[in-house]
C-alpha positions as CSV (number, residue, x, y, z in Angstrom):
1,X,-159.5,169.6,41.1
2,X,-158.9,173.5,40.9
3,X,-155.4,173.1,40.5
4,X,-155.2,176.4,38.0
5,X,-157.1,178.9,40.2
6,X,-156.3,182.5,40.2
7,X,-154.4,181.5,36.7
8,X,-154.5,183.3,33.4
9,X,-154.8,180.4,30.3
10,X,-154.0,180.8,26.7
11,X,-155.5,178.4,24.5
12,X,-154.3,178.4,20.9
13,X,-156.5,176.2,18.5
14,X,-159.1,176.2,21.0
15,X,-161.8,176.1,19.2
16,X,-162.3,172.5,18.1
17,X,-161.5,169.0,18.7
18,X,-158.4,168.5,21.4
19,X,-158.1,172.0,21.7
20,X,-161.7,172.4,22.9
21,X,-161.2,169.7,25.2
22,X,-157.9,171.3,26.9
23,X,-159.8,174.6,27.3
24,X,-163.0,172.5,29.3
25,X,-160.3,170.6,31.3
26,X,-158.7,174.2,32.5
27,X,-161.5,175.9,32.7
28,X,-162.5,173.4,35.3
29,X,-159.5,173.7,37.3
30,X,-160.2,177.2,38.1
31,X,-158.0,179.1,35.4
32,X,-159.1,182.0,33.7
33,X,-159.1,181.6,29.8
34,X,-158.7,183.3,26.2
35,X,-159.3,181.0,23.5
36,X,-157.8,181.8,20.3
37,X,-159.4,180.2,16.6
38,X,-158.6,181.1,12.9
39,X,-160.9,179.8,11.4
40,X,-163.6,177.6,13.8
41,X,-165.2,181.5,15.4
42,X,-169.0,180.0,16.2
43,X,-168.1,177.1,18.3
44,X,-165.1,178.9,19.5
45,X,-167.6,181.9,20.7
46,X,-169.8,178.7,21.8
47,X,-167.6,177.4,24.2
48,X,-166.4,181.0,25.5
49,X,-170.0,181.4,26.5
50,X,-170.7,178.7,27.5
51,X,-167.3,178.5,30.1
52,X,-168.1,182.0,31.2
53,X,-171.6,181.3,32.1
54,X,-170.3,178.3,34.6
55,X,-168.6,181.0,36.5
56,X,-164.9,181.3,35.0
57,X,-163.6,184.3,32.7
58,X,-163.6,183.4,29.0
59,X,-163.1,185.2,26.0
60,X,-162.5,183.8,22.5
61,X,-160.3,185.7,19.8
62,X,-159.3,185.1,15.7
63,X,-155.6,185.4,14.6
64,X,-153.4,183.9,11.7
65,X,-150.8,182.9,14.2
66,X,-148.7,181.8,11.0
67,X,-147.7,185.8,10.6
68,X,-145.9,187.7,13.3
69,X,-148.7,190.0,12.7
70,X,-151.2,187.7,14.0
71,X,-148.8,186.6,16.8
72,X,-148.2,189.9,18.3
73,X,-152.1,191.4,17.8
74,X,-153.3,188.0,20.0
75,X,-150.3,189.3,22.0
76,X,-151.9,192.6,22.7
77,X,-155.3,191.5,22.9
78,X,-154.0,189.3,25.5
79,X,-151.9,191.9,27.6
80,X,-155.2,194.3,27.2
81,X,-157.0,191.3,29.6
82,X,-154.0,190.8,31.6
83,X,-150.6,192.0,33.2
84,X,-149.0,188.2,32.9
85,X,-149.6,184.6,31.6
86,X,-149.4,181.5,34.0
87,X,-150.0,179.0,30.8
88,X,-149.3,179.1,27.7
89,X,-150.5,176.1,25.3
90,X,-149.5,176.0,21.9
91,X,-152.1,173.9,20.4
92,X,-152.6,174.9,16.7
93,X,-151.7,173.0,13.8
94,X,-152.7,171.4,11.2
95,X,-151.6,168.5,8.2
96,X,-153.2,170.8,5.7
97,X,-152.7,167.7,3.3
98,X,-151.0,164.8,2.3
99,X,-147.9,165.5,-0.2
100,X,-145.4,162.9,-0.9
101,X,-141.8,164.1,-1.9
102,X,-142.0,163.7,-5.5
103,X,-145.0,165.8,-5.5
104,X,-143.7,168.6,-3.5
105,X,-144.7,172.0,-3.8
106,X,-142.5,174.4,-1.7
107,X,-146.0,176.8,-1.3
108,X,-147.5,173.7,0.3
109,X,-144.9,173.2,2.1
110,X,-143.8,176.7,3.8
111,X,-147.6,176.4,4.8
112,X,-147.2,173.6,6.8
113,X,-144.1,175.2,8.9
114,X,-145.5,177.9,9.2
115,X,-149.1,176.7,10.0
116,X,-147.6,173.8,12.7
117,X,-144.0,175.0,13.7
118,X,-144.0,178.9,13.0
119,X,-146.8,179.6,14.9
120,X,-145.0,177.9,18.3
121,X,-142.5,179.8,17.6
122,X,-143.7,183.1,17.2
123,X,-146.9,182.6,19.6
124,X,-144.0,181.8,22.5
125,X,-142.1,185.0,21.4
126,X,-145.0,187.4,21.4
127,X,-146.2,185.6,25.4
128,X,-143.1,186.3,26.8
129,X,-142.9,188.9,28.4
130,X,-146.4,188.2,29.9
131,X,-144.6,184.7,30.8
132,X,-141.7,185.8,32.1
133,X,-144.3,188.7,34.4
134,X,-146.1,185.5,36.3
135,X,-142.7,184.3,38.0
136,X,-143.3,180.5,37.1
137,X,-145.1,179.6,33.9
138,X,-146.1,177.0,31.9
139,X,-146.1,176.5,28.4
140,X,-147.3,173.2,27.2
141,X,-146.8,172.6,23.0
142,X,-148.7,169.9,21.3
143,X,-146.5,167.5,19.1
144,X,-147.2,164.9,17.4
145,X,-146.5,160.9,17.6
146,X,-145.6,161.4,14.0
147,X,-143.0,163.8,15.4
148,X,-141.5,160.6,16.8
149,X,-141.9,157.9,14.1
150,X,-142.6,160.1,11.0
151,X,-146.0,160.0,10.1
152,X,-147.9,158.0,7.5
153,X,-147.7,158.9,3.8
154,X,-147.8,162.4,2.6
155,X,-147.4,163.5,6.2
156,X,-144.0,164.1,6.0
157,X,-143.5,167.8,6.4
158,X,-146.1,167.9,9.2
159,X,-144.2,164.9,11.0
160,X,-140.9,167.3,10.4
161,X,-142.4,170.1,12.2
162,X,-143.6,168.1,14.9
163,X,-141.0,167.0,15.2
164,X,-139.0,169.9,15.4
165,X,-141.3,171.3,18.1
166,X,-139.6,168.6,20.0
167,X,-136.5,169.9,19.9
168,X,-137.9,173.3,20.4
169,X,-139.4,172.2,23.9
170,X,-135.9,171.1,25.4
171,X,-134.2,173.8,24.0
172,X,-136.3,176.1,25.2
173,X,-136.7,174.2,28.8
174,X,-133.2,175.3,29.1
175,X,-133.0,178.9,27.7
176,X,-136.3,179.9,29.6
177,X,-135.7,178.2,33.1
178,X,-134.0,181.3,34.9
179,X,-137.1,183.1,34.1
180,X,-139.3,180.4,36.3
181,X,-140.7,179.2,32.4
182,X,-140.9,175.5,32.3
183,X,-142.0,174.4,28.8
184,X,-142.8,170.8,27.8
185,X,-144.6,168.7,25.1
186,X,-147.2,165.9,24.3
187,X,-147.3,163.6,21.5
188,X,-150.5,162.6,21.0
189,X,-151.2,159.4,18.6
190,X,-154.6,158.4,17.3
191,X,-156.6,160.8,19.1
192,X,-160.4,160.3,17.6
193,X,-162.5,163.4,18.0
194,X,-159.8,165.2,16.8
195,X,-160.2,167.4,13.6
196,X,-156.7,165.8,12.2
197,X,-157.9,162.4,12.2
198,X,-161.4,163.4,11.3
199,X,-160.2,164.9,8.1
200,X,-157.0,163.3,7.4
201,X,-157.4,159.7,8.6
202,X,-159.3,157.0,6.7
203,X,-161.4,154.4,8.6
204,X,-159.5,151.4,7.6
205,X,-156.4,153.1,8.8
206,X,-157.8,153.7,12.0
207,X,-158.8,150.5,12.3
208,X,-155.6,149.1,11.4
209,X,-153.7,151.5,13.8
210,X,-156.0,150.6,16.9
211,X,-155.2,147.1,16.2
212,X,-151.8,147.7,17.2
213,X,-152.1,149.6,19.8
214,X,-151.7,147.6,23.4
215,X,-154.4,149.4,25.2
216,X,-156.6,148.6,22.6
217,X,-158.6,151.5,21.8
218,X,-157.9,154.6,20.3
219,X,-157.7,158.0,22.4
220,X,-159.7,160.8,23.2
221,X,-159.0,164.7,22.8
222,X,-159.8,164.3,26.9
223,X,-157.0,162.3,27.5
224,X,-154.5,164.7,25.7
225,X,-156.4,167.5,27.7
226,X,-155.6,165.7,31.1
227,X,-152.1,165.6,30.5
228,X,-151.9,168.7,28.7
229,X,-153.9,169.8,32.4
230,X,-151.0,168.2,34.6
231,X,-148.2,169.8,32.7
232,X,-149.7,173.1,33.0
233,X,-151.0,172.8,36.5
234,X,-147.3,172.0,38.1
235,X,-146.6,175.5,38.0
236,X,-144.2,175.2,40.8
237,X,-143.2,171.9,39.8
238,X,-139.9,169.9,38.2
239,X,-141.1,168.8,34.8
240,X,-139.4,170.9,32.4
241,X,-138.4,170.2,28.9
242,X,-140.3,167.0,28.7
243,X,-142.4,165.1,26.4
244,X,-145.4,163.0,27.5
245,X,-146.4,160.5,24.7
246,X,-150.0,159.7,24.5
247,X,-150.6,156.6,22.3
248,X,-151.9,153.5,23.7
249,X,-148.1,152.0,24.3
250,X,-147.8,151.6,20.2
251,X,-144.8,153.6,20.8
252,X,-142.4,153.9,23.6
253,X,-139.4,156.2,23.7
């Protein structure tokens, strides 16, 4: 399906696990991509290469999108490529670590909002004018299925901000519409193959968890990719301000 040609992509997190997979899943749709990392440069560079060598244009670029420095220089390296951005997905985030209340260290957790809900935030602010330049755009942020139930233990300032990021998608359907900008979500659950869950998740608790879910199995970060794909590809479409929940059925809104 090349849904996406003639398309400019923004990737942010793309350099591992579900962000990876998003990138691919564009990529083969025909969109043109920049991949942004913080930390993950060799396999981001990897995959850049790698895309760019099947035939599509693909560069890869560092930023602390936690900093409105970071935002706006990823914003200028991306208006040096291009004059506007079709699709914009606001992939990075991360747990960090599990703190319980009690323990709470406000340094912790201003790192977390700013790591996971900031960075939305900002990234979106910088992109817009580049957005608002393609006439209708897509921008597609990644939540969380903690940002619906609240996480396990120690999560809960990351389920906060995801779920805040929620809210931020259907309030900003709304305030970005008259521009052509439709922005929606997806709440992925247990995603394996994703750094989170790789770092963060035990194997017991996974276990656990997939017995509970009614499909039975546990996702992929291609699954959250092919949604993320749809969303982004309806650039014309009516989906705006929406949240797709990718779990298995263990939760339903």
């Amino acid at each position: 399906m090349k849904g996406l040609e003639g398309k400019n992509a923004l990737v942010t997190g793309g350099g591992s696990g579900i962000g990876m997979a998003i990138a691919r899943e564009l990529s083969s749709m025909g969109a043109s991509l920049i991949i942004h990392y913080h930390r993950s440069g060799e396999p981001a560079k990897a995959l850049a290469a790698e895309l760019a060598a099947a035939g599509g244009f693909t560069e890869a670029v560092q930023a602390d999108l936690s900093t409105q420095e970071g935002a706006a220089g990823l914003a200028a390296f991306v208006t040096s490529r291009w004059n506007r951005l079709d699709v914009l997905v606001n992939n990075a985030g991360d747990l960090i670590a599990r703190q319980r209340l009690e323990e709470l260290d406000m340094d912790y957790y201003r790192k977390v909002m700013a790591v996971n809900l900031d960075s939305n935030v900002l990234v979106t602010k910088a992109m817009l004018p580049l957005l608002k330049k393609a006439g209708a755009a897509s921008v597609v942020n990644l939540s969380s299925l903690a940002g619906r139930k609240g996480g396990h233990g120690g999560s809960a300032f990351y389920s906060t901000a995801k779920g805040a990021i929620l809210t931020l998608t259907r309030s900003l359907s709304t305030e970005l519409a008259p521009y052509g900008i439709r922005v929606n979500a997806v709440a992925p659950g247990l995603i394996l193959g994703s750094s989170f869950h790789q770092t963060h998740t035990t194997e017991e608790s996974k276990q656990a968890t997939i017995a509970q879910i009614p499909l039975k199995r546990a996702g992929s970060c291609e699954d959250v990719a092919r949604a993320v794909a749809f969303l982004a590809s309806e650039l014309d479409g009516f989906i705006t301000g929406a949240t797709l929940d990718i779990n298995g059925g263990i939760y339903m809104m």
